[in-house]
C-alpha positions as a Markdown table, in Angstrom:
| # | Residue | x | y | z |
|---|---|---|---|---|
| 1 | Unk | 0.0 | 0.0 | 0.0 |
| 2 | Unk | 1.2 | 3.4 | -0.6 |
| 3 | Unk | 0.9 | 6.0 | 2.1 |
| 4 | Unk | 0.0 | 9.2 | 1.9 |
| 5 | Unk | 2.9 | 12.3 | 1.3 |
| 6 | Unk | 1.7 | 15.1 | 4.1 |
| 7 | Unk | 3.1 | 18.8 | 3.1 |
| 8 | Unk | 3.2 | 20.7 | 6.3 |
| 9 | Unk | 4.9 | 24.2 | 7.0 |
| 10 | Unk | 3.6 | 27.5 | 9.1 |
| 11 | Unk | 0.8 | 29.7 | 7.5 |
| 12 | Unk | 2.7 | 31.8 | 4.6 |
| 13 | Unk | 5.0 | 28.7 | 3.5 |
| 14 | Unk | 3.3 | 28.6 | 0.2 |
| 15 | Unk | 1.7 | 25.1 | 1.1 |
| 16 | Unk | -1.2 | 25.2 | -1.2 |
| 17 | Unk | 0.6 | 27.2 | -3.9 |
| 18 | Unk | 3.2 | 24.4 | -4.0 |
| 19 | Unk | 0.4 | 21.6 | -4.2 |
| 20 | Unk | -1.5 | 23.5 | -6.8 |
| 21 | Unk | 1.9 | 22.9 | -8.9 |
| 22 | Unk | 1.9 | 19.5 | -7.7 |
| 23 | Unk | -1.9 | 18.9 | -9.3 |
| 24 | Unk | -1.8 | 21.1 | -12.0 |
| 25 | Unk | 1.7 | 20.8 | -13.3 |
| 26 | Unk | 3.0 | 17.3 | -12.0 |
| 27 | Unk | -0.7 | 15.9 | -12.1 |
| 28 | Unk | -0.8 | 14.2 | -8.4 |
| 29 | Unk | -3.6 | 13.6 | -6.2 |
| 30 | Unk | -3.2 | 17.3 | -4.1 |
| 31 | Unk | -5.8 | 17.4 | -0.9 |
| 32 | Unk | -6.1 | 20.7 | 0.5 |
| 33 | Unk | -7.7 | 21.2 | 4.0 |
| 34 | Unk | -8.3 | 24.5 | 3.6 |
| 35 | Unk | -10.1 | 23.8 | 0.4 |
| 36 | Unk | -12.1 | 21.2 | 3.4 |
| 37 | Unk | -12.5 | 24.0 | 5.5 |
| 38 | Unk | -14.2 | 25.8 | 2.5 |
| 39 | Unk | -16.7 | 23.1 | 0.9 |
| 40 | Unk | -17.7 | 21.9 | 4.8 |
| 41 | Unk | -18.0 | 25.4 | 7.1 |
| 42 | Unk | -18.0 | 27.8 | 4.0 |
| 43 | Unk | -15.2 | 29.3 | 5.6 |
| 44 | Unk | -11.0 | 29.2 | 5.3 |
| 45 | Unk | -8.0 | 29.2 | 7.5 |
| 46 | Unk | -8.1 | 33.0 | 7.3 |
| 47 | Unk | -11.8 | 33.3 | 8.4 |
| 48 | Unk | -11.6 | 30.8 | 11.1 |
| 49 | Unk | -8.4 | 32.2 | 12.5 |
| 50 | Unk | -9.6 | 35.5 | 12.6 |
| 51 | Unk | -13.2 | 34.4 | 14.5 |
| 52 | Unk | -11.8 | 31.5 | 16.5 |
| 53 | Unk | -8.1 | 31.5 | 17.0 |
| 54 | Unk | -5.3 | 28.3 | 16.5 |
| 55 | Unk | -7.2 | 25.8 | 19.2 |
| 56 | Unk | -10.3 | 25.3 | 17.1 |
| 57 | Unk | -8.0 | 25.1 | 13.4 |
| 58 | Unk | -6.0 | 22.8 | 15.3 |
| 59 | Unk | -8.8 | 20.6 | 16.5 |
| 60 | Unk | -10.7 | 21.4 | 12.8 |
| 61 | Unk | -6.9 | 20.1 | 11.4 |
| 62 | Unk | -7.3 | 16.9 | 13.5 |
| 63 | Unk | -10.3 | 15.6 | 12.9 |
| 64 | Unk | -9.9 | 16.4 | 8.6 |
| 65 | Unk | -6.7 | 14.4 | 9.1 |
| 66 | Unk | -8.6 | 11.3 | 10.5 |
| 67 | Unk | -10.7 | 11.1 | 7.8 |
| 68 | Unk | -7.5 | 11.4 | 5.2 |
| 69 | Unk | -5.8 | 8.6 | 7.6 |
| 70 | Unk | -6.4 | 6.0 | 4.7 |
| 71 | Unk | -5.9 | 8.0 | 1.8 |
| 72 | Unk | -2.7 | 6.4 | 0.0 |
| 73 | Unk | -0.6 | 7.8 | -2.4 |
| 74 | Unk | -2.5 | 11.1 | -1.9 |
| 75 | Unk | -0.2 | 14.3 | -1.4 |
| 76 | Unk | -2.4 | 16.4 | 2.0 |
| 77 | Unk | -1.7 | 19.7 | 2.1 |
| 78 | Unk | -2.2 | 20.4 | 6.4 |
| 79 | Unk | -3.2 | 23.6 | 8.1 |
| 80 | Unk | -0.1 | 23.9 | 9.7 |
| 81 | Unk | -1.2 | 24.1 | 13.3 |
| 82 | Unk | 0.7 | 20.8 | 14.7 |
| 83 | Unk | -2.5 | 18.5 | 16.2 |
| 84 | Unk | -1.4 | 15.6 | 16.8 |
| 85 | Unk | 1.8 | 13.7 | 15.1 |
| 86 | Unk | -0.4 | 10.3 | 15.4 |
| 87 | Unk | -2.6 | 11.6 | 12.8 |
| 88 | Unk | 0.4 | 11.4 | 10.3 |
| 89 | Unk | 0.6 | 8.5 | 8.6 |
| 90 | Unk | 3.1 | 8.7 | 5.6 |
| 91 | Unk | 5.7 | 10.7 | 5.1 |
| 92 | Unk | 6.0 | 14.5 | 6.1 |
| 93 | Unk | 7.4 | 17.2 | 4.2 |
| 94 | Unk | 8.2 | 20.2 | 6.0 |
| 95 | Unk | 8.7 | 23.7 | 3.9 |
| 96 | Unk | 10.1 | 26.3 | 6.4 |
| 97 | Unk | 9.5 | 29.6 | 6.2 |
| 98 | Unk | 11.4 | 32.4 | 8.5 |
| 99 | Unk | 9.9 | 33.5 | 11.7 |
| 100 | Unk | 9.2 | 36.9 | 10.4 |
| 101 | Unk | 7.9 | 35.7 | 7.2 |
| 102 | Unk | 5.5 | 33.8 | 9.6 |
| 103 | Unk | 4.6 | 36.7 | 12.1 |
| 104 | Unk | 3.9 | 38.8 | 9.1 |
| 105 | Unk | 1.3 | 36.7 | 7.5 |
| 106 | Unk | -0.3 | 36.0 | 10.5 |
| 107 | Unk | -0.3 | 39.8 | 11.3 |
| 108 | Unk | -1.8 | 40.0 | 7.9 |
| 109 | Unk | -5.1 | 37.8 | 8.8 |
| 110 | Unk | -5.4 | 39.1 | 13.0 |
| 111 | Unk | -3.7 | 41.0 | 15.2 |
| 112 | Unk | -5.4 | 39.4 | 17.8 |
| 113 | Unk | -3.6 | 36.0 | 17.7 |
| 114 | Unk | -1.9 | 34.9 | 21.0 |
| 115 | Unk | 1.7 | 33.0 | 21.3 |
| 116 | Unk | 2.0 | 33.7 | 17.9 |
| 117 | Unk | 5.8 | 33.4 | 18.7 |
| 118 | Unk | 5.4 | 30.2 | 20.3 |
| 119 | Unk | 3.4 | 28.2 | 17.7 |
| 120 | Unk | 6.5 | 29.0 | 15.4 |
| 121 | Unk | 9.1 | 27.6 | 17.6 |
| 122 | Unk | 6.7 | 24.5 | 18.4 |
| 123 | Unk | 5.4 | 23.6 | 14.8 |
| 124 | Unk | 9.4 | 24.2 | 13.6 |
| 125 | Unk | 10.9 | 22.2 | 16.2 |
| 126 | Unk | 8.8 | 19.5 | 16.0 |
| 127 | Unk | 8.4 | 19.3 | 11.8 |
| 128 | Unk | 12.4 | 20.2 | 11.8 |
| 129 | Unk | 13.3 | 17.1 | 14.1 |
| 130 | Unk | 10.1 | 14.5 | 12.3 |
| 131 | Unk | 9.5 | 15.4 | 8.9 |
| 132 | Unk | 11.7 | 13.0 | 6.4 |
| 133 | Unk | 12.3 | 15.8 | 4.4 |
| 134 | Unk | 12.7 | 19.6 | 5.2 |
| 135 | Unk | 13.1 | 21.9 | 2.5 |
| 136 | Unk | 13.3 | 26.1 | 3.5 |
| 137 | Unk | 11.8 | 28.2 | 1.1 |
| 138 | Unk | 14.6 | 30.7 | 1.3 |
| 139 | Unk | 15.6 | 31.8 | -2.3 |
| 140 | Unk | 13.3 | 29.2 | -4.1 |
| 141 | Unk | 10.1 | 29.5 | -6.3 |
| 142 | Unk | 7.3 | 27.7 | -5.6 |
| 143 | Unk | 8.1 | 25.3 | -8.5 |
| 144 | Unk | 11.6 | 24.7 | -7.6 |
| 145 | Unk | 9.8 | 23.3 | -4.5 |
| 146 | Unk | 7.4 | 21.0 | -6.3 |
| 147 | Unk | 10.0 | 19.6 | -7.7 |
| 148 | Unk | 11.9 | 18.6 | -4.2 |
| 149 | Unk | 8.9 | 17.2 | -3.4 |
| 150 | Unk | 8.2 | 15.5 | -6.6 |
| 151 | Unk | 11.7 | 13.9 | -6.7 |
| 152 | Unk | 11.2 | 12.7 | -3.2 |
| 153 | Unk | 8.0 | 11.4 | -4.1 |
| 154 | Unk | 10.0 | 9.4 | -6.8 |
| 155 | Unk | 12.3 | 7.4 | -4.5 |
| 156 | Unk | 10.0 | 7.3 | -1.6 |
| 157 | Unk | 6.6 | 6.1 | -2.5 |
| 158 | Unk | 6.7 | 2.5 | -2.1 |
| 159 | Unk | 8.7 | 3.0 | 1.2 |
């Protein structure tokens, strides 16, 4: 059975933009929770951070990822909120994105979000340390990403 790829990273990474390439221009099987968050509570990551904070995406993140548990050979594009690394289970790929980089696009969507500098050094610690493979967006294009990805993909997908 093959398991399904997991691209993870703090909001601002370029998660979705990378798994749009990944769809569109690689033609994989791309799942988007925030596109879930949008068909199911007609509202995104944005809207729900800005009403309800990181607790409820994080719990919203969990249960999504229990019901992607058996999708194999499926790339799943997370929230980036860190619920529970049990959820996870294929490979992780982590794109890191600077803390400011980070603190800026959350400043972009509320001011009003708490430990914002704290759910940085959690979800990097813990992606930098677990994730099979960590790529930093530094001085890269969102394709030049995809295609890390996509050549991990190649030599790790019946693994």
């Amino acid at each position: 059975m093959l398991l399904p790829f997991y691209i993870v990273g703090l909001p601002g990474s370029g998660k979705s933009a990378v798994g749009r390439i990944l769809k569109e221009d690689f033609g994989y099987d791309v799942i988007d929770l925030d596109d879930v968050l949008n068909v199911e509570l007609n509202k995104g990551f944005n809207k729900i951070l800005q009403d309800n904070g990181f607790t409820i995406l994080r719990a919203l993140e969990g249960k999504i990822l229990k019901r992607f548990r058996k999708y194999d050979d499926k790339f799943i594009i997370t929230l980036g909120t860190l619920g529970n690394l049990e959820l996870f289970s294929g490979k992780i790929i982590y794109i890191k994105i600077p803390k400011n980089k980070y603190i800026q696009r959350i400043n972009k969507i509320s001011k009003k979000v708490k430990y914002i500098n704290e759910i940085y050094e959690e979800v990097h610690t813990t992606f930098s340390q677990k994730a099979d493979l960590v790529i930093s967006s530094e001085n890269k294009t969102k394709f030049e990403i995809a295609k890390i990805i996509d050549d991990f993909y190649r030599k790790n997908r019946n693994n």
